[in-house]
N, C-alpha and C positions, 0 to 999 in steps of 0.2 A: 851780353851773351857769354865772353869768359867768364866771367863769375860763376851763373847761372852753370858754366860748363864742369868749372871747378867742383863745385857744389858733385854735380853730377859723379866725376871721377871717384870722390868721395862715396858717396852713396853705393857705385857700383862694384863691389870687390869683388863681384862675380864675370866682368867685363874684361878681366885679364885673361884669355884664352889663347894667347900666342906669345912666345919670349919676350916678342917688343914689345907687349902690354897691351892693357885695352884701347889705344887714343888709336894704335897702329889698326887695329880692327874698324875703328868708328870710322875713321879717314878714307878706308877703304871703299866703305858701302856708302858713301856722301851722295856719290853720283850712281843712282843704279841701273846698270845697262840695262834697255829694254831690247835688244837685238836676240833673238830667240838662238836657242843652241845646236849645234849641228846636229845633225842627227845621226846616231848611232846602231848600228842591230839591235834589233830587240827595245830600241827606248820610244820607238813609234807613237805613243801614247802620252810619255812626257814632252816628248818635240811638238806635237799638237796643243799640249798645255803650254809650252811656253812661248809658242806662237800666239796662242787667244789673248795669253799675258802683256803681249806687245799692241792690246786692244783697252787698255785698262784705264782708264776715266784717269786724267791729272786734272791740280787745280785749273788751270786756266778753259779746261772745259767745262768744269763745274759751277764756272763763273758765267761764261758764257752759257748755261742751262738756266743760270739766275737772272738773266735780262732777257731771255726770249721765254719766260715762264709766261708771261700774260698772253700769249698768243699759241694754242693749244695746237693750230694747224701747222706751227711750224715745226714741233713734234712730230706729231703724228702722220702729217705727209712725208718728212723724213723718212719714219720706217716704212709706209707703204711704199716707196721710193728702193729699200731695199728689197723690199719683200718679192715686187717684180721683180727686182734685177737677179736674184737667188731664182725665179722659176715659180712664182707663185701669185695668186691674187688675193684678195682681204675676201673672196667668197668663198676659197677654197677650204678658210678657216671655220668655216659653220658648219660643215662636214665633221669640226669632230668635239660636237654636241659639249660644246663647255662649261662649265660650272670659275665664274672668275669672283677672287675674293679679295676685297684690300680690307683696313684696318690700320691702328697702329700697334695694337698686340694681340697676338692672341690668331693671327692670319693664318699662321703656318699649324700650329697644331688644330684649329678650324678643319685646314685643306687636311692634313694628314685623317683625320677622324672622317670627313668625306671623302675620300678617297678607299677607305678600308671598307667603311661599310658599303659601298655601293661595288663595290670587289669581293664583297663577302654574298652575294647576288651573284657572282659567274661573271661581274661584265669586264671585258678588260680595259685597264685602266693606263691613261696617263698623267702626271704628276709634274709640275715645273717649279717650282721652289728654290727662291734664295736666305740668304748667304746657302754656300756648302761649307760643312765644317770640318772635312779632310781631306776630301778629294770632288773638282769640281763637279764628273759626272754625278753626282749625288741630286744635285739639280735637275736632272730628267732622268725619270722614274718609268719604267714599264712595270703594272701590276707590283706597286710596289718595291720595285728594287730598281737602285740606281741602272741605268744603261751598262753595258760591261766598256772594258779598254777598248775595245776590238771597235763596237758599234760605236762609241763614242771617236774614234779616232776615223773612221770613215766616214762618218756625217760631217763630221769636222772639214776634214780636207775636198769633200765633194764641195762643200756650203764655201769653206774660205775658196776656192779653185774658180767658181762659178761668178762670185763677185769679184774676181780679179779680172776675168774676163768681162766680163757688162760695167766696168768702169767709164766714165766718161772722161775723155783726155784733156778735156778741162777742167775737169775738177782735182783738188788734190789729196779730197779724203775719198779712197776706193773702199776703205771698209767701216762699218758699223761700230761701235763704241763696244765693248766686254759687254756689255750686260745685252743690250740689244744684240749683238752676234748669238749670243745662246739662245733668247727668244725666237731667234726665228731660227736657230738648228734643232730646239724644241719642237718646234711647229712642223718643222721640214719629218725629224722623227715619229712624234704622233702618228703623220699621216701615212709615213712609209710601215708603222707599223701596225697600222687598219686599229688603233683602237674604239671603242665603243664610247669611250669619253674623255674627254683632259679637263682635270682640275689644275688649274693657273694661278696662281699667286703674283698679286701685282708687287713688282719691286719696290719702287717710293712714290707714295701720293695714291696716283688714280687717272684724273682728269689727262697728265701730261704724260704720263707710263706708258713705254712703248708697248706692253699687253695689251694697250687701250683699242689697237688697230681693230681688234676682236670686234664685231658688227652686231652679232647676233647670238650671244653666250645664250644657253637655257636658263641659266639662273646665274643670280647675283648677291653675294654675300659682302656684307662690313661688320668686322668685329669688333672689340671694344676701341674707341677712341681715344688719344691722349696728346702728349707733348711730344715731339720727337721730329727732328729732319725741320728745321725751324724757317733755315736759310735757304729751301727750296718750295715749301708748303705754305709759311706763315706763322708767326707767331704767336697766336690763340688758337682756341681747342675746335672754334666757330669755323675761321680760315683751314684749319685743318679738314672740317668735317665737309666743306665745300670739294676741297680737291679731291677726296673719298667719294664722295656723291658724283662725280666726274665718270663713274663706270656704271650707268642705269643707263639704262638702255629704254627705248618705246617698248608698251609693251612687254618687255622682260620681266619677271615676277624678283624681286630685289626683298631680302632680310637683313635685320639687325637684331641685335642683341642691345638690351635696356644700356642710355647712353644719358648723360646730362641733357640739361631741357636747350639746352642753348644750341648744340651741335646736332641733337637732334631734331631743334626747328630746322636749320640747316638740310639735311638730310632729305625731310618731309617736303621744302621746297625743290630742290634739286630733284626731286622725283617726280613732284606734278608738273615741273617746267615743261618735263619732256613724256609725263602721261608712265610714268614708268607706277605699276600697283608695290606699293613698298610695304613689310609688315615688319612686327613687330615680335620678335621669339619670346611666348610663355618661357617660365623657368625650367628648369629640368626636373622639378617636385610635381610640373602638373603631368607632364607625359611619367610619370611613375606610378600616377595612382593607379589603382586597381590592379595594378601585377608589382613584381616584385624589384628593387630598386636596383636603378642603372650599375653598372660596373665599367670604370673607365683604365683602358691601359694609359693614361696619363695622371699623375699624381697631382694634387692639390686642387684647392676648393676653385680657385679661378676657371679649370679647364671645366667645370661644369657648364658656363657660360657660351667657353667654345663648342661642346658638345651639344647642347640645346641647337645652338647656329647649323651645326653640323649634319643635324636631324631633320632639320627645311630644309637646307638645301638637298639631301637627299633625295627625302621626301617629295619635294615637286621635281626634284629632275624626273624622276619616277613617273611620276603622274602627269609630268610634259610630255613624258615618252612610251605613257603605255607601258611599261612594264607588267606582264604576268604579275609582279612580285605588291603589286599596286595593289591587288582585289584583297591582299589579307588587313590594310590598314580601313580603321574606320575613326574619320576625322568628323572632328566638330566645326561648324562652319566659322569662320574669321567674326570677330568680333571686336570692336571699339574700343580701344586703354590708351587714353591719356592721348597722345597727339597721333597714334599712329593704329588702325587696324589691328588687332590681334592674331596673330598665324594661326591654324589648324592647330587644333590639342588632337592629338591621337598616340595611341599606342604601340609601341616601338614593335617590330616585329624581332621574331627568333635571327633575320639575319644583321638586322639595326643591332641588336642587343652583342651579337660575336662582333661584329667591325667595331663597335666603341672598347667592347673589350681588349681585344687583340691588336686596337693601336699602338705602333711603336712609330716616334719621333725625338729623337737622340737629339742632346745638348741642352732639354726642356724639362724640369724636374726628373732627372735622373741619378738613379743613386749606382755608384759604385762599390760593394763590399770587399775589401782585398785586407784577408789578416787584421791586422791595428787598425787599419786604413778605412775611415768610409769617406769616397769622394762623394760632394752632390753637385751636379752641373746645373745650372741652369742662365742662358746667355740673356736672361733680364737686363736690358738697358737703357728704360725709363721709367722715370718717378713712381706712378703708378704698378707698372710690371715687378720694380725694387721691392714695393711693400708686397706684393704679391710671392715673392720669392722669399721674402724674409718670414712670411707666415707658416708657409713649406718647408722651409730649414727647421723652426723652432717646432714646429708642430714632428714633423720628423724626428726630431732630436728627441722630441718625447718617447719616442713610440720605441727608439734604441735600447735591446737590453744592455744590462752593464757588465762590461768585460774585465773581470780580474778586480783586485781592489785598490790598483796604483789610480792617479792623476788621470784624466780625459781633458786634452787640451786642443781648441778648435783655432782653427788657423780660416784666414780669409785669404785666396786670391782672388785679384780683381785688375781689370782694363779697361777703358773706356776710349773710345776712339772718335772721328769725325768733330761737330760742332756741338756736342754736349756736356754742359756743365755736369764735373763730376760730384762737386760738394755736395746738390742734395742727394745724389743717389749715395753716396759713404755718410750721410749722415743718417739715410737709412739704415743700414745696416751696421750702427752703431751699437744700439745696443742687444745685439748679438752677442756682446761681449769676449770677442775674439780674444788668443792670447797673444796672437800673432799677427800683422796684417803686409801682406806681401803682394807685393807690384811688380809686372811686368810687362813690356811689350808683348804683342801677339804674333810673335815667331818663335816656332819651336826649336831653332837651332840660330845660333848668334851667324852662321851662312846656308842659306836654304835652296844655293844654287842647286843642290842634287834631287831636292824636291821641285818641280814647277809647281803644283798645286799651293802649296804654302808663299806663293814669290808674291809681293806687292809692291807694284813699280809705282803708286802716289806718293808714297810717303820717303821720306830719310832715317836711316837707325838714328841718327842724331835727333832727328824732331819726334821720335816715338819716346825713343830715352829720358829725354827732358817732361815729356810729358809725363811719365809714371813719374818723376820726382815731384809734380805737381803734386800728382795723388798724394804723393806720400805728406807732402806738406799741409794740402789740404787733411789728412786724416791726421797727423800731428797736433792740427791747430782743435779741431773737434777733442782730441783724444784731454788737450789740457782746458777745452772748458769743460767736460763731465770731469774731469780728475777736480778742477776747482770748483766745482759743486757737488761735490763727494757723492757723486750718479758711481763711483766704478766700487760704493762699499755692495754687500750683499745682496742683491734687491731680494723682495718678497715672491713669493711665488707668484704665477701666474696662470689662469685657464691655460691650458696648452703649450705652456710655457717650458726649457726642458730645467725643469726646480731640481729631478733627481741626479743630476749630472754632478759627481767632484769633478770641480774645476783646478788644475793644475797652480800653484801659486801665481799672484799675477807679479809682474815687475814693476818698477815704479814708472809711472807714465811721462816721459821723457820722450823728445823725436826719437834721441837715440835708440829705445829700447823696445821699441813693441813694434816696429813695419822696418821691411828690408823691401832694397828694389834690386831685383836680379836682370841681369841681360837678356834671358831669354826663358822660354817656359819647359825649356830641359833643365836649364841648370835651380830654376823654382824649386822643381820636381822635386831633384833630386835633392835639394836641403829639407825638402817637407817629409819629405819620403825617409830620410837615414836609408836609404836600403832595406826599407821594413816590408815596403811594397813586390809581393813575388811574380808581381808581371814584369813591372816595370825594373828592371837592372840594368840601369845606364853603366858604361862605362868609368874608371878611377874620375872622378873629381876635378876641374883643372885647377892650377895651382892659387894658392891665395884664396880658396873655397871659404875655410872658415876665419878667416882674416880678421871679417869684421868682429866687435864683440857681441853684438845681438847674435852671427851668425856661431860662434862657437861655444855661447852659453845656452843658445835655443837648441842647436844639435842636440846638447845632454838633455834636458828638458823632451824633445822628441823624442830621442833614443831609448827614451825608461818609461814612453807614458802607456798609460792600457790599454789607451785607444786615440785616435788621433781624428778627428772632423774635419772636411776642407771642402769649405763651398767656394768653389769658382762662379766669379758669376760679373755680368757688368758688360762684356761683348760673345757675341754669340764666335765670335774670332777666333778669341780666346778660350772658350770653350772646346771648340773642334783640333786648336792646337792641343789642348792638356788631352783629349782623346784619341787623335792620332797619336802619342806616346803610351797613353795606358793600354790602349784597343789596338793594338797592330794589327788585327785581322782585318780592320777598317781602312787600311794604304795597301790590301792584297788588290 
């Protein structure tokens, strides 16, 4: 570990934020109190975030999730365990008519596109979605918008107050884990706020997901499948697509979107076990013929897939529930492809067609334009979703006109958190041919006490820091097999490829010279940025900024180029930290 730590000290010249250096900072935050903060006038909203914070999953829970994983009752009667003790039963939850969707990509911008369009109908909506990527209430959604401080700081302490009371004095966990506290301050809001329906996003899995309490959703969606969460789901795509199928219900009408043949035998079985009619979503070329083609507020070809998804489940919540809005759709009946049923082909309606357009879901191919500056976000962080992101970057990059006639130099940040190998994902996004490639933990400030929303009491600065230097080694060691297979001379053009881009000269492929690992994702910022960015204007620099040599030959190189690209991308974490810094109206 000294070494390894050496190594680190090294790498980090942006780590020195205080006279006595960076070691005095790392030493500090080793052990990070979980004890939530006094509260103060007017900070009502961060004291409730920092109390949920003292809620937050450490390893040895996560361990312990990993040996009671084969026994699904010992979950789920857990949360029904709280759900009574908060003032509620597992019937009151079918009252508010749900649409539940797991996946391993592709879930949340799914839920967002249903959510908007069935909002775009008059109904009011509820929304429960994880990660948040500035501030937690972003995870429950009325009609779209996050909960306010106000409503989120009174469910809060009504929900925490209530399960302090109905504790049992022999037990000595009185409250629910982070993630299941909000599922059921979710629940408890929905129904305080009479809506007409809650679209639910399962956390991790499906089968063990404390969403799973849900009895009788209207509909049930899974979006595409993949690799991800290994150490609680399983290690093949098979065992994955099993815990996924873990959310069919009797009876409840369940889709998917086209899936390998293996997981979706899976699927097809876990559905007839329990009698559940599962279909299979046509593409989104066949609900376009004959009227004029879809328009999605979400970029890239992938989101086609969520939107087709998006469009069932709509669609039959509607026609579960009788909707007026029902009699203008005219569907073809289900038909037989390949192992599964075929869903209705019909044609989208004028208010199907405004909700796919007028989706917005931040941190998922979005673009930033600020002066020199295009950021693209997107929190892609597996194998699959990587190449899906790197198609959208380069395809995007196409579409960029060319500003002035200096250099265009693209810079990568990236993070990768939890149990996921990063190497293949940066070896995705290799040939991107970055000129830059820069690592960071997923805090936007080297001490984030003044934020509670940004606080994570699993992990150590120390064990985040060492891990970005993985990245960086792991992209070091890629960066010198293309350099020793002369992959980094010109490449030829490509379909959609961006061919017209001058690329800024490159350096020679050295650890040294082409990735820096910064402390924190303010101080990223602001060596990516020079100051060129007119939102973002951090304060002076702290000392030893450009210390390193990468960091004060790249400043020039940034400082003069015509235009600067920076896809963030790799944890959705990381994502919401670089947007709380550029979007400050998103921490109002």
């Amino acid at each position: 570990m000294s070494r390894a730590r050496s190594h680190l000290r090294a790498a980090l010249f942006l780590a020195a934020v205080s006279p006595r250096g960076a070691t005095t900072g790392i030493a500090a935050r080793r052990e990070l109190s979980a004890r939530p903060a006094p509260q103060k006038p007017g900070m009502e909203y961060q004291d409730a975030v920092r109390t949920l914070n003292t809620l937050q999953t450490n390893a040895s829970f996560l361990e312990q999730v990993k040996r009671q994983r084969g026994d699904p009752q010992t979950q789920l009667e857990a949360m029904e365990m709280y759900l009574a003790r908060s003032g509620l039963q597992v019937e009151d939850l079918d009252r508010l008519n749900i649409i539940h969707v797991t996946g391993t990509k592709g879930k949340g911008s799914t839920c967002a596109f249903t959510e908007r369009i069935l909002r775009s109908y008059g109904l009011k909506t509820g929304f429960f979605s994880s990660p948040h990527l500035v501030q937690v209430r972003e995870r429950i959604r009325i009609n779209g918008q996050p909960i306010s401080p106000e409503l989120f700081t009174k469910h809060f302490w009504r929900l925490y107050h209530r399960l302090e009371e109905t504790k049992d004095s022999n037990s000595c966990v009185s409250m629910p884990a982070y993630f299941r506290f909000l599922t059921l301050m979710a629940f408890h809001v929905f129904l305080q706020e009479k809506v007409d329906l809650a679209v639910v996003e399962v956390g991790i899995g499906g089968a063990y997901d404390c969403t799973n309490i849900v009895r009788k959703p209207v509909v049930c969606g899974v979006s595409s499948l993949g690799i991800d969460h290994t150490s609680l789901l399983g290690d093949t795509v098979e065992k994955i697509a099993w815990q996924k199928g873990g959310i069919f219900k009797h009876g409840v009408p369940a889709f998917t979107v086209p899936q390998p043949e293996g997981p979706l035998a899976v699927l097809r079985e876990r559905a007839e076990q329990i009698s559940c009619p599962l279909y299979l979503c046509p593409p989104l070329e066949a609900l376009e013929e004959g009227g004029p083609p879809l328009s999605l507020g979400l970029d890239g070809e992938h989101q086609r897939f969520n939107a087709a998804l998006a469009l069932q489940l709509a669609h039959c919540w509607l026609r579960q529930k009788d909707h007026q809005g029902i009699r203008e759709l005219k569907a073809s009946k289900p038909s037989l492809l390949r192992q599964l049923p075929l869903a209705p082909v019909f044609q989208p309606t004028p208010h199907m067609r405004h909700g796919l357009r007028d989706t917005e879901w931040p941190g998922r191919t979005q673009v930033l334009r600020r002066g020199p500056l295009t950021w693209y976000l997107d929190g892609a962080h597996t194998c699959s979703s990587v190449q899906a992101c790197v198609r959208w970057f380069r395809q995007a990059l196409h579409r960029e006109e060319r500003r002035g006639s200096g250099p265009e130099v693209l810079v990568l940040l990236f993070n990768s958190t939890g149990d996921r190998d990063p190497a293949p994902l940066l070896k995705l996004l290799q040939p991107c041919q970055f000129d830059y490639a820069v690592f960071c933990p997923n805090l936007t400030e080297v001490s984030s006490t003044d934020n509670a929303d940004q606080q994570n009491f699993t992990v150590t600065l120390d064990r985040v820091l060492l891990r970005c230097l993985e990245h960086q080694q792991h992209w070091s060691r890629l960066d010198e097999e293309q350099a020793s297979r002369d992959l980094w001379s010109a490449p030829s053009p490509e379909p959609g490829g961006p061919a017209s881009l001058l690329r800024a000269p490159h350096l020679p492929h050295t650890h040294s010279t082409s990735s820096l690992v910064f402390s924190c994702i303010s101080h990223a910022l602001q060596w990516i940025s020079q100051g060129r960015d007119p939102v973002f204007q951090p304060l002076s620099p702290p000392r030893g900024f450009l210390a390193h040599p990468v960091a004060g030959s790249g400043a020039s190189v940034l400082s003069e180029a015509a235009a600067i690209h920076v896809l963030v991308t790799g944890s959705l974490h990381l994502v919401g930290g670089v947007l709380k810094l550029l979007e400050p109206s998103l921490s109002q």
